[in-house]
C-alpha positions in Angstrom: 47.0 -82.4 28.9 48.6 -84.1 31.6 49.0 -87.8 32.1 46.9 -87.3 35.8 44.0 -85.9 34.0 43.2 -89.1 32.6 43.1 -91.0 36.1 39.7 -91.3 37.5 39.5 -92.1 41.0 37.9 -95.6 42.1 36.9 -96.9 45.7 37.3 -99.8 47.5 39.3 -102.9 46.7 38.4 -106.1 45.7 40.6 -109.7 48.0 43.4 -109.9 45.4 44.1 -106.0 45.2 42.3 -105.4 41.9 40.5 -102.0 42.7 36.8 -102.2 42.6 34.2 -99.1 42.3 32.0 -98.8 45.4 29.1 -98.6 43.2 25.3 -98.0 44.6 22.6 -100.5 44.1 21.2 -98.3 41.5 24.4 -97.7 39.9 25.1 -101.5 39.9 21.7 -102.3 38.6 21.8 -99.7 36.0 25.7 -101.1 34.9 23.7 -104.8 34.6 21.0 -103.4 32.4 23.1 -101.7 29.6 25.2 -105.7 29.2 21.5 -107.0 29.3 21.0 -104.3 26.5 23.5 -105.9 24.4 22.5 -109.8 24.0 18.8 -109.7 25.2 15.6 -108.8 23.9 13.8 -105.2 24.9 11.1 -107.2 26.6 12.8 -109.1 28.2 15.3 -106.3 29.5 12.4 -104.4 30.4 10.8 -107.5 32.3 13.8 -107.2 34.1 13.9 -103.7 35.1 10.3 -104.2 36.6 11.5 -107.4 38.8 14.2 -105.1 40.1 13.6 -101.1 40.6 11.6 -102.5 43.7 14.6 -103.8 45.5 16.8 -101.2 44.4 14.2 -98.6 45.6 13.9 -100.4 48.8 17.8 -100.7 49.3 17.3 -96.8 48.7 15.3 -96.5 51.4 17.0 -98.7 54.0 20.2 -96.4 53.6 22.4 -99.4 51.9 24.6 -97.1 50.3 26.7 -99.7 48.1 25.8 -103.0 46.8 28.8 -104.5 49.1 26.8 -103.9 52.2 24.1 -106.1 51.4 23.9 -109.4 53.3 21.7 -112.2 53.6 19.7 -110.6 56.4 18.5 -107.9 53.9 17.5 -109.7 51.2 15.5 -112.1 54.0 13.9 -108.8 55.1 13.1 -107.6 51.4 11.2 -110.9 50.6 9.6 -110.8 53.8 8.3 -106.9 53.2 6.9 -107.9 49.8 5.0 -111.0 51.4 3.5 -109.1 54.1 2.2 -106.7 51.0 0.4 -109.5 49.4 2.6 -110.2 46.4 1.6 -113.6 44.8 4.1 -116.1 45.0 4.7 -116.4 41.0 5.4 -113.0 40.8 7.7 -113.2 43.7 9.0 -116.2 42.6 10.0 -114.2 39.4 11.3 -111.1 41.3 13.8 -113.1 43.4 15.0 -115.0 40.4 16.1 -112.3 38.7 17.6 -110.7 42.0 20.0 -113.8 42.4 21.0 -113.4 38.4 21.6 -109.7 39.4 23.8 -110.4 42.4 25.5 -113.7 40.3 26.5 -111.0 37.8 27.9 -108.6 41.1 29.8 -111.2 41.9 31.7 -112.1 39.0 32.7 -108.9 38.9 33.7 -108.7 42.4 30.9 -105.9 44.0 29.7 -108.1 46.3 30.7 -111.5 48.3 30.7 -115.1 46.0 28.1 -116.4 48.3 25.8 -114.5 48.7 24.1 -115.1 45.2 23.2 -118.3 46.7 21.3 -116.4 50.1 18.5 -115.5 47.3 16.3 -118.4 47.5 12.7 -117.9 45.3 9.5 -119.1 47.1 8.4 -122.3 45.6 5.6 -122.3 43.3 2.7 -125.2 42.8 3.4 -126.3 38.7 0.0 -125.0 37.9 0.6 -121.5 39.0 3.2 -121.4 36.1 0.7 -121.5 33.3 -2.2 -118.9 32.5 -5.0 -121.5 31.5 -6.8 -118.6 30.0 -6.7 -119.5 26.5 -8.6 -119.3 22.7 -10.4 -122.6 22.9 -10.3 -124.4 19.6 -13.9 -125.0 19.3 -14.2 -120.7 19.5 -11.5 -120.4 17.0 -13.3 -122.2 14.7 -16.5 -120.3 15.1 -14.5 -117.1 14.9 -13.0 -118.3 11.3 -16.2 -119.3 10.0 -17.8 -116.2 11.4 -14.9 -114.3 9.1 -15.3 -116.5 6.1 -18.7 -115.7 5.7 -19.5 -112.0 6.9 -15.9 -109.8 6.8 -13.4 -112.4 4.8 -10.2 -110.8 4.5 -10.3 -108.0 6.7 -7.6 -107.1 8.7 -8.9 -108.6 12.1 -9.7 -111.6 9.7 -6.0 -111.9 8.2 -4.5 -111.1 12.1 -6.6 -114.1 13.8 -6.0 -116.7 10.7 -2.0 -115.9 11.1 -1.7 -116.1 14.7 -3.9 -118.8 15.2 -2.5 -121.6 12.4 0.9 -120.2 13.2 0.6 -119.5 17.0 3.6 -116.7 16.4 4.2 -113.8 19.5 2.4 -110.7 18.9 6.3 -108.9 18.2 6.5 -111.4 15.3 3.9 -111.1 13.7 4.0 -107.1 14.0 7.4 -107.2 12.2 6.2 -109.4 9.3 7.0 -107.6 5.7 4.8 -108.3 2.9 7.9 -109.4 1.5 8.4 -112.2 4.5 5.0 -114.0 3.1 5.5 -116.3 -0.5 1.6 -116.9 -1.3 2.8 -119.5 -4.0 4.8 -121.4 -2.1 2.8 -121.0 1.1 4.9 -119.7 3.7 6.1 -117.1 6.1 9.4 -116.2 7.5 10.2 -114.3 10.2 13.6 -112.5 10.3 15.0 -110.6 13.3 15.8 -106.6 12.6 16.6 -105.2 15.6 18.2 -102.2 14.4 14.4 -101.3 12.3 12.6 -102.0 15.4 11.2 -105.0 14.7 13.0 -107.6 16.8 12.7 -111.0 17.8 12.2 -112.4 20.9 14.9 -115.0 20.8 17.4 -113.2 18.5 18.6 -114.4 15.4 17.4 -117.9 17.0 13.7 -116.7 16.5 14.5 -116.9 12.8 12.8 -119.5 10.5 10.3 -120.7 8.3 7.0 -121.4 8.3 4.6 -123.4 6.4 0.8 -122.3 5.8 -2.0 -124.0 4.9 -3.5 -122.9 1.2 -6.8 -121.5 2.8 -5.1 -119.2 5.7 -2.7 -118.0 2.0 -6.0 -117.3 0.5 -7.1 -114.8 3.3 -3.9 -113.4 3.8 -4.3 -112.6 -0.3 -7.3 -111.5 0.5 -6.1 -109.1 2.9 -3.6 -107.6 0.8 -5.4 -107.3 -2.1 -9.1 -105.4 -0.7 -7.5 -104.3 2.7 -4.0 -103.5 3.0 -3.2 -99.7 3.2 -0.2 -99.2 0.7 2.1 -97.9 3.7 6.2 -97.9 4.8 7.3 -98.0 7.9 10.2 -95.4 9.3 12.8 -97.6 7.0 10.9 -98.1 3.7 9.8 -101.5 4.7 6.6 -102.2 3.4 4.7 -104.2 6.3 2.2 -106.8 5.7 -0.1 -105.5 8.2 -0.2 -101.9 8.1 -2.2 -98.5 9.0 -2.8 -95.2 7.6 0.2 -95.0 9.6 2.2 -97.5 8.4 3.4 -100.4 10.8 0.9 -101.1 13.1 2.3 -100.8 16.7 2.3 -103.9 19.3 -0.6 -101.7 21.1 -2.7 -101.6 17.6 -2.4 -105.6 17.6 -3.0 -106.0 20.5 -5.9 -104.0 20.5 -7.1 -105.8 16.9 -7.1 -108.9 18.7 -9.5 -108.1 21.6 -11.9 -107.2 18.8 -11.4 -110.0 16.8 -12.1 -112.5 18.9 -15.4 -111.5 21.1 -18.3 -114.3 21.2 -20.6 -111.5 20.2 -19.2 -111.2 16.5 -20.8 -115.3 16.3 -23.3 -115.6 19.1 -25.0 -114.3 21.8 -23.1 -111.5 24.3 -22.6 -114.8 26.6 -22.8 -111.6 29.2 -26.2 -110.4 28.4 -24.7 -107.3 26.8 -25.8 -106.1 22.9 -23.1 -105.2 20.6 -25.1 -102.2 19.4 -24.6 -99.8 22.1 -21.8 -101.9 23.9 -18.5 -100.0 25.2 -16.5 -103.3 24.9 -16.4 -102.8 20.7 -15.1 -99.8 20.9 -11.8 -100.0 19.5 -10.2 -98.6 23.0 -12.3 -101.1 25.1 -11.9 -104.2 23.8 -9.7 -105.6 26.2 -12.5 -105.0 28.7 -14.9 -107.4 27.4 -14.6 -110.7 30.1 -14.3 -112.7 26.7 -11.9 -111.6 24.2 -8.8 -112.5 24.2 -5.5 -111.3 23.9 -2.2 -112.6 21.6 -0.8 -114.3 24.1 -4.3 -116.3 24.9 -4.6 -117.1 21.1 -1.1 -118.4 20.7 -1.9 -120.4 24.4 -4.9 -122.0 22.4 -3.0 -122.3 19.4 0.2 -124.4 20.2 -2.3 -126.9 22.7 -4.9 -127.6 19.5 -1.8 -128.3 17.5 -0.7 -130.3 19.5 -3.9 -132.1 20.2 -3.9 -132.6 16.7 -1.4 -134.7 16.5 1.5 -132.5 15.5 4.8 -133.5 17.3 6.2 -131.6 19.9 8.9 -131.2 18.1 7.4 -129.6 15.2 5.1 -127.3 17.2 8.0 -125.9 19.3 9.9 -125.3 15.9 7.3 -123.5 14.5 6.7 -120.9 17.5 9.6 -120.9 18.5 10.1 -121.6 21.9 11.9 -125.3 23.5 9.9 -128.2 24.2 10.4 -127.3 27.7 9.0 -124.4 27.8 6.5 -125.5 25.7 5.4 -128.4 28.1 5.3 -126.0 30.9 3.7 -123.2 29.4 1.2 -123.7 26.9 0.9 -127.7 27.0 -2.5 -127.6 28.6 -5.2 -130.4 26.8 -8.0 -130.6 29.5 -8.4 -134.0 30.1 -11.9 -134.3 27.9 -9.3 -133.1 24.7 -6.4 -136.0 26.0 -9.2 -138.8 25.7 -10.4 -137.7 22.5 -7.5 -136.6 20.7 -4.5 -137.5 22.0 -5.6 -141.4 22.7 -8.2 -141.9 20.2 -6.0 -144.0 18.1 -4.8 -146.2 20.4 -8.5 -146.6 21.7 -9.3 -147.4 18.3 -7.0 -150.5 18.5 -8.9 -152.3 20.9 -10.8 -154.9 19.3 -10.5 -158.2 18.0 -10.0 -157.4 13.9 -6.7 -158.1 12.4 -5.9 -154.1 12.7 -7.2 -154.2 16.2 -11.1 -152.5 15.6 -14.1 -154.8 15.1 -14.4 -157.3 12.4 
């Protein structure tokens, strides 16, 4: 074979004379997906791929045939077609962030000008726009435990609610727990990142840790194992602690589980004037339908603002679910101001008197 069958031909150059592929907006984008592959989460990879197919799509459709030709104008002209289709500003605040982290990364590899990263400007957003204040409230959770502990204790939905809500963990880590990952005795969970078994963390190897139970949330989880469990592997010959006839349950089945485990109906009246006998809503498929039952997401929202309203530190809290205390002041922070008076200030309140420890004589 000859030494000119190995030369591929590449267009265009880049200002110093390195040669530079005229690449297409799709191919570009699809070149920036398989790094993000690499050193990023699925869901967070596939986040981005939703942000972005639009643009590419619309670049597509404008006749921009490489990624060089794009200027400020178009991306002015994008942003201004997806207001005039209604798009809310969150989610186009999202959609134009990860456009300028696509362009930053054309760029530094020379596919399109240094500057023009910086003509990607996301719409401002009010604070509150940031955070979904749909959320497990404590004083539910509660009634949803008791509601367990007397009438189905142990039972999967039982097991699922108790973990998620004294942990406040994502629905992925949770899924990926092995029976293995849980020490009864010594009360306490870890959660281990296994990408390459399916069962990933969000943040890596950084989602990896520790964490502590409290003895009654170990006795439902043996509970669970021991009456309810199906004896199942998943594809690897792990054995997963919440299984099944199928073995691992799938992000869809937890989800699902956790509709059903936390509608009012289960410890009071259908607050929507509905019966449970007869109602679509606990049907397995519709559960996600019902106005009040809520999703993993909402119970670890609810989760991480009781503990916090508890008293845990910030610091602890955002050790435990993982995420930063910025994010977590952002995102799930949210103590109406009824729960900051009562628990958050109580004991300074308390010290208001005239008694040698501040309270009443």
């Amino acid at each position: 074979m000859s030494e000119s069958e190995y030369q591929i031909e590449i267009g265009g150059e880049a200002d110093g004379g390195d040669r530079v592929p005229d690449l297409t907006p799709r191919e570009a984008f699809e070149r920036w997906m398989g790094r993000l592959r690499a050193s990023k989460a699925t869901s967070t990879v596939t986040s981005y791929h939703y942000q972005l197919k639009l643009f590419v799509e619309w670049c597509e459709e404008e006749g921009i045939a490489t990624i060089g030709e794009l200027t400020g104008w178009d991306i002015e002209s994008y942003e201004t077609e997806r207001r005039n289709e209604g798009v809310e500003l969150l989610s186009l605040n999202k959609e134009f962030r990860t456009l300028r982290l696509f362009l930053e990364y054309c760029a530094r590899v020379e596919l399109v000008d240094d500057d023009l990263p910086e003509k990607v400007d996301p719409p401002d957003v009010p604070r509150d726009a940031h955070v979904d204040e749909t959320r497990l409230e404590h004083g539910r959770a509660r009634m949803l435990l008791d509601y367990y502990d007397e009438h189905d204790y142990g039972s999967r939905e039982h097991a699922l609610l108790a973990l998620a809500w004294y942990v406040g963990a994502r629905l992925g880590g949770i899924r990926g727990l092995d029976l293995d990952d849980y020490d009864s005795d010594d009360a306490y969970l870890q959660f281990i990142h296994r990408p390459s078994e399916k069962t990933p963390l969000k943040n890596g190897r950084d989602g990896e840790r520790a964490v502590g139970l409290p003895r009654h949330v170990c006795d439902t989880l043996d509970a669970y194992i021991a009456e309810h469990r199906e004896e199942k592997y998943d594809d690897y010959g792990r054995r997963p602690l919440f299984t099944t006839l199928n073995g691992r349950m799938s992000q869809n089945s937890v989800r699902a589980r956790m509709y059903l485990a936390t509608q009012p109906c289960l410890h009071m009246e259908c607050p929507h004037g509905n019966e449970r006998e007869g109602c679509d809503y606990v049907d397995y498929t519709h559960g996600s339908k019902c106005p009040s039952s809520r999703s993993p997401h909402q119970v670890r929202t609810g989760s991480i603002t009781w503990q916090l309203n508890r008293g845990v530190p910030i610091e602890v809290v955002a050790e435990r679910v993982n995420t930063s205390v910025r994010v977590l002041k952002r995102h799930y922070d949210q103590p109406t101001k009824r729960e900051e008076l009562e628990e958050r200030r109580r004991e300074y309140v308390d010290r208001l008197g005239f008694g040698e420890s501040g309270g009443e004589e």
